[in-house]
C-alpha positions in Angstrom: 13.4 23.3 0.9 16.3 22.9 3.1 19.4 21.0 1.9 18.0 17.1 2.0 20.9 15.2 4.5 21.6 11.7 3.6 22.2 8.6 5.5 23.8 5.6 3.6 22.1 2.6 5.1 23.8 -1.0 5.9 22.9 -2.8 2.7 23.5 0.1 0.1 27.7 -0.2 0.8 28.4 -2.9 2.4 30.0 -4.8 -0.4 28.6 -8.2 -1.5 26.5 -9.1 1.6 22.9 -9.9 1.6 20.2 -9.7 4.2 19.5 -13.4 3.5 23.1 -14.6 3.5 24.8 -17.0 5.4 27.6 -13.8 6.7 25.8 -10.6 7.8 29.1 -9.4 8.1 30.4 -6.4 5.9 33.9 -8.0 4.3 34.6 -4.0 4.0 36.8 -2.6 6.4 34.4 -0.6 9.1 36.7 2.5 8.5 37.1 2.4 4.9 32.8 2.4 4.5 32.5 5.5 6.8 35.5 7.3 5.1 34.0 6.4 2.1 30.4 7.8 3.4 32.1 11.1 3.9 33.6 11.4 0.7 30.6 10.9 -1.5 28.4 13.1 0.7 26.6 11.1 3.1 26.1 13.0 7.1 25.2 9.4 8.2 25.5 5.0 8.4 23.9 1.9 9.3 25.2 -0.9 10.5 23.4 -4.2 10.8 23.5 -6.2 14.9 26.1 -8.7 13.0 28.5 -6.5 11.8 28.1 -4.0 15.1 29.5 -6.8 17.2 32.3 -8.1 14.9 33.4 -4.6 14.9 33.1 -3.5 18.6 34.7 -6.8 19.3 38.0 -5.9 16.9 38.2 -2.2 17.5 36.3 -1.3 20.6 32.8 1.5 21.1 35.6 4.3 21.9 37.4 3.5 18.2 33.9 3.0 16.3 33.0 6.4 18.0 36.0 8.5 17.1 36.0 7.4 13.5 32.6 8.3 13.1 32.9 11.8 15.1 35.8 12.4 12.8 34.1 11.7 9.5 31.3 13.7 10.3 28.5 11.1 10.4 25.7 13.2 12.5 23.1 9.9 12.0 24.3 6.5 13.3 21.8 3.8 13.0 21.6 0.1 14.0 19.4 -2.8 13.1 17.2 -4.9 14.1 15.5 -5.7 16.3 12.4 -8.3 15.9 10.7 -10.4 17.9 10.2 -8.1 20.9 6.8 -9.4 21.6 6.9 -13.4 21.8 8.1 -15.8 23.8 10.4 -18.8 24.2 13.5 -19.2 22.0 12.7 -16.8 19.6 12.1 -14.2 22.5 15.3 -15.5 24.0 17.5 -14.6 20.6 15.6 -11.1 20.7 16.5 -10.2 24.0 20.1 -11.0 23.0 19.9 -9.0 20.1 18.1 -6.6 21.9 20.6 -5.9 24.5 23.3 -5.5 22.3 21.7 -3.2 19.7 20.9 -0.8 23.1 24.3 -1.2 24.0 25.7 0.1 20.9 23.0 2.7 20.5 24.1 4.1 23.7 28.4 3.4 22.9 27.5 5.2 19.0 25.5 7.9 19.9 22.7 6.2 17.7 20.0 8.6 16.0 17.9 5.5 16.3 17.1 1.6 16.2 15.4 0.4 13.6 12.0 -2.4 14.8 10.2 -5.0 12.7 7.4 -6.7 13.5 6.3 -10.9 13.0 8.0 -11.8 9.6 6.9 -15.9 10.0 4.3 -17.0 8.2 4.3 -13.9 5.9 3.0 -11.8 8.8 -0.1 -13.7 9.2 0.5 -14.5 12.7 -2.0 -12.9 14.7 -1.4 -11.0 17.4 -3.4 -8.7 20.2 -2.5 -5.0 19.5 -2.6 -4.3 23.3 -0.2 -6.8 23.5 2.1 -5.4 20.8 1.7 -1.7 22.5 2.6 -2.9 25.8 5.7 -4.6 24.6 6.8 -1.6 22.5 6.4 0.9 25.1 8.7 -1.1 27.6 11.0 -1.3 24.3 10.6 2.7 24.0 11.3 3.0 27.8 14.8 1.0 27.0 15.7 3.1 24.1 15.1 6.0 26.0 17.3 4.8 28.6 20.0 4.2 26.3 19.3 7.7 24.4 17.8 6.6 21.4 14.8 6.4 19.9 12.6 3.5 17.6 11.7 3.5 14.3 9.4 0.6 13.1 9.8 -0.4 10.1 6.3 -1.6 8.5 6.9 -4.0 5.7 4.0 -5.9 3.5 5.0 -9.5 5.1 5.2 -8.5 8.5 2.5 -8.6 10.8 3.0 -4.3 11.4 2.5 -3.6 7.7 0.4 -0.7 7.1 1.3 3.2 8.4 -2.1 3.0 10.5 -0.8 -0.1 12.3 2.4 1.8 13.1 0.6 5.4 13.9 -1.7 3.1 16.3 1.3 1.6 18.1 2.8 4.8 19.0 -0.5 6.2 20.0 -1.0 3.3 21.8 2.3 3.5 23.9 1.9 7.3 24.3 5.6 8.1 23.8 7.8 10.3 22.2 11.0 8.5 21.2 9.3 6.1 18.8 7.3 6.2 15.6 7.4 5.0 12.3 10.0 4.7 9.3 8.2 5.3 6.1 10.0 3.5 3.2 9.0 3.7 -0.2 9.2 0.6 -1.5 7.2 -0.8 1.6 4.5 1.6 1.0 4.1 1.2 -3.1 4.5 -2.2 -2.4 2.2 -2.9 0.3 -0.4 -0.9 -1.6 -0.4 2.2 0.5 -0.7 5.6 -1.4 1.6 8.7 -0.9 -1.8 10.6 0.1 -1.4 8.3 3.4 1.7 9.7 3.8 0.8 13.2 3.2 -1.7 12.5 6.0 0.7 11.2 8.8 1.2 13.0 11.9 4.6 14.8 11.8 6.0 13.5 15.0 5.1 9.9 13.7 7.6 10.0 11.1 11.0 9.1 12.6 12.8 7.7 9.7 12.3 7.7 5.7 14.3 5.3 3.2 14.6 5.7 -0.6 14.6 3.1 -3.5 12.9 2.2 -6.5 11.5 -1.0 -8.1 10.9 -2.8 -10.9 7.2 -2.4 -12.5 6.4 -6.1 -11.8 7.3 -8.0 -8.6 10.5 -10.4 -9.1 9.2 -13.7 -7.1 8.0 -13.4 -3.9 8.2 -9.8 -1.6 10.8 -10.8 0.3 12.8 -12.0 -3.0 12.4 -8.5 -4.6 12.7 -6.5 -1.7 16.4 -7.8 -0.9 17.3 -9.0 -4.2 15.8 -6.5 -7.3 15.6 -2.7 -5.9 16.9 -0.3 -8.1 18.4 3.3 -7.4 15.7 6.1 -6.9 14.6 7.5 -10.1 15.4 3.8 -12.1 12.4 2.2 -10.9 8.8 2.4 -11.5 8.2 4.5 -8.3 7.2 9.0 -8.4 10.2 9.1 -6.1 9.5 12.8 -6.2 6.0 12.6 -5.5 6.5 10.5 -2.3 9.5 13.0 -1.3 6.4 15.7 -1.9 4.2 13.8 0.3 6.9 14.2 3.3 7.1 17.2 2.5 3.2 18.7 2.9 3.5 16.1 6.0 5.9 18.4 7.4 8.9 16.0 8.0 12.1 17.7 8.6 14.8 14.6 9.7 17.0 13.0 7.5 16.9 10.4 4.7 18.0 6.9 4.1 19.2 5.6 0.9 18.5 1.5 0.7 19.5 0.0 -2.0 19.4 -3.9 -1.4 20.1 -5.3 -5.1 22.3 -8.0 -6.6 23.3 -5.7 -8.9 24.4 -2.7 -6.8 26.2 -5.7 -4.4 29.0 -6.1 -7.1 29.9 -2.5 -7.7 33.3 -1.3 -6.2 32.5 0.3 -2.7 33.0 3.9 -4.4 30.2 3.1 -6.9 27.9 1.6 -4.5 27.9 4.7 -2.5 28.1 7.4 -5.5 25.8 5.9 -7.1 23.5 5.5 -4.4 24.0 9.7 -3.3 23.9 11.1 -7.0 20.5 9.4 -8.1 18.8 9.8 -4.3 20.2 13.7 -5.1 18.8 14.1 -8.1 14.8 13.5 -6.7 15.3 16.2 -4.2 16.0 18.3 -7.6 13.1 17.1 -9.3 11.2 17.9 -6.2 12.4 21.6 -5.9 11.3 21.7 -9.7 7.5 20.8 -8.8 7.0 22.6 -5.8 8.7 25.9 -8.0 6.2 25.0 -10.6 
């Protein structure tokens, strides 16, 4: 297989910041992270809607641009947006969010914006799946607009949790810019099989991350998803068997490494990202191993 490429998402070297924290700001300088991406090997990085505006609003779009054309990164993606389907205040601080993450999408040249779906009440909230399609195809319509193109991210406590909810939202919305990001520790977690993935349409795919976990859930899922991941290859996940799965599903685009951990939050930037790139490397080797065998 073709040389894997290799995006360093937000939370795998952004220092000591945590998706639950009171600062969703990076303390690391925005052009130390991306020189740093370079170096270790990375063609890509994320940056959460927090840290996007406390940057733009020190250095400027133009700046954050020509840094990131300089250091090669190819893949520029931005998170989140959630909350694109209700109403009232919460809709309100969506549509602010929203508007800015389209903004910088545009400004960065943005391979994409990552979507989540209803994380109250552990996803339990129902709601109409005409509904959600409607509101995601305007949202697709935006993106488009801006360039860019929407990768939901189904998670086990959201209310968009399994890979048929997300293949029937796309199909629903009929478009081409938006699909589904398939990340492994959502989909061994949520009880989904790598089969499943096998079994995904190609053009569904628009995004895959890469982790690992502990054999037995620390607390609840949203406590060991953001607090207890482990690099690829540490855990109790067939890193290579998923990466197999995409594979014989015929995905082509590149990968993100996630590592949200306590752990991996007080390593020096160089080790966060090293480590990160060397262990997410070395599946791709195990994987040209198997399909040699």
């Amino acid at each position: 297989m073709k040389q894997p490429e290799l995006v360093a998402t937000y939370w795998t070297m952004n220092g000591d910041c945590a998706p639950d924290g009171q600062d969703l700001v990076s303390p690391i300088d925005f052009r130390e992270r991306v020189e740093m991406a370079r170096d270790v090997g990375y063609v890509g990085i994320g940056f959460h809607h927090a840290d996007v505006m406390s940057v733009s609003a020190r250095l400027g779009f133009d700046e954050m641009k020509r840094i990131l054309d300089d250091n090669g990164m190819k893949y520029v993606e931005v998170e989140m947006i959630t909350d694109w389907f209700v109403s009232g205040e919460r809709r309100k601080r969506s549509d602010q969010v929203r508007k800015d993450l389209l903004h910088a999408a545009e400004r960065l040249g943005a391979w994409h914006i990552k979507i989540g779906g209803d994380f109250d009440n552990d996803g339990r909230n129902d709601w109409p799946m005409d509904h959600m399609i409607r509101e995601y195809e305007i949202l697709c319509r935006e993106a488009a607009d801006a360039g860019t193109r929407l990768s939901l991210e189904i998670l086990p406590f959201a209310n968009l949790a399994t890979i048929d909810q997300g293949v029937a939202l796309r199909n629903g919305a009929g478009v081409d810019n938006g699909g589904v990001l398939v990340d492994i520790w959502h989909i061994a977690r949520g009880g989904m099989s790598y089969d499943q993935v096998r079994d995904m349409p190609k053009e569904a795919i628009t995004w895959v991350e890469l982790n690992d976990a502990l054999p037995e859930v620390q607390g609840t899922l949203f406590y060991d998803t953001v607090h207890c991941r482990e690099l690829p290859g540490d855990g109790c996940f067939d890193v290579p068997a998923f990466l197999h799965a995409l594979h014989d599903a015929g995905y082509e685009g590149p990968y993100g490494v996630e590592i949200l951990s306590d752990k991996h939050r007080q390593l020096p930037l160089f080790e966060q990202a090293k480590q990160g790139f060397d262990a997410t490397m070395r599946q791709f080797e195990l994987l040209d191993q198997r399909l040699q065998a």
